[in-house]
C-alpha positions, 0 to 999 in steps of 0.5 A: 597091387604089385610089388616091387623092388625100387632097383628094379622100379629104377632100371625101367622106370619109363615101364613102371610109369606107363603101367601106372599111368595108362594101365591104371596098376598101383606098385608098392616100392621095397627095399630090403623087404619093407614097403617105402613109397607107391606108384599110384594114378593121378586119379588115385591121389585125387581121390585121396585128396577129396577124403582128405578135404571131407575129413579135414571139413569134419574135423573143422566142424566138430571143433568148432561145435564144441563148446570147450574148444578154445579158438586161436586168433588167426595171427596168432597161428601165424606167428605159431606157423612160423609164417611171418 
C-alpha cells in the first residue's frame, strides 16, 4: 500500500485511479501528514462489505439469543430512525 498526498492524488487523479482500478494498488490519502481517506479496488470494498454482512448477521443472532435483550417494535424504530 502506497501513500500519498491528496494534492499530489489531485494533479493526476485519471493516474491514481488506473493504478487502483486495473493495477489492483490501494493508496492511503494525507494531508499535512495524517492519513484521511483510501483509494481502494471495487473488489476490495466488496470484500469489505461481505464482513461487514457476516458481522452484522453475528450481532443480530447474538442479541437475539439473549434472553435479556429487550426487542423494539418495528414502528417503534421507525418512528426512532426519523423514518416516518
Amino acid at each position: 500500500m502506497i501513500r500519498q498526498a491528496a494534492s499530489d492524488v489531485r494533479k493526476d487523479f485519471a493516474e491514481a485511479l488506473n493504478r487502483v482500478a486495473f493495477g489492483g494498488e490501494r493508496i492511503v490519502l494525507h494531508r499535512r501528514g495524517k492519513d484521511v481517506a483510501v483509494l481502494v479496488p471495487i473488489a476490495d470494498l466488496e470484500l469489505l462489505e461481505q464482513i461487514e454482512d457476516v458481522l452484522d448477521a453475528r450481532e443480530a443472532v447474538r442479541r437475539i439469543s439473549d434472553p435479556n435483550e429487550i426487542p423494539v417494535p418495528y414502528e417503534t424504530a421507525r418512528k426512532a430512525l426519523g423514518m416516518d
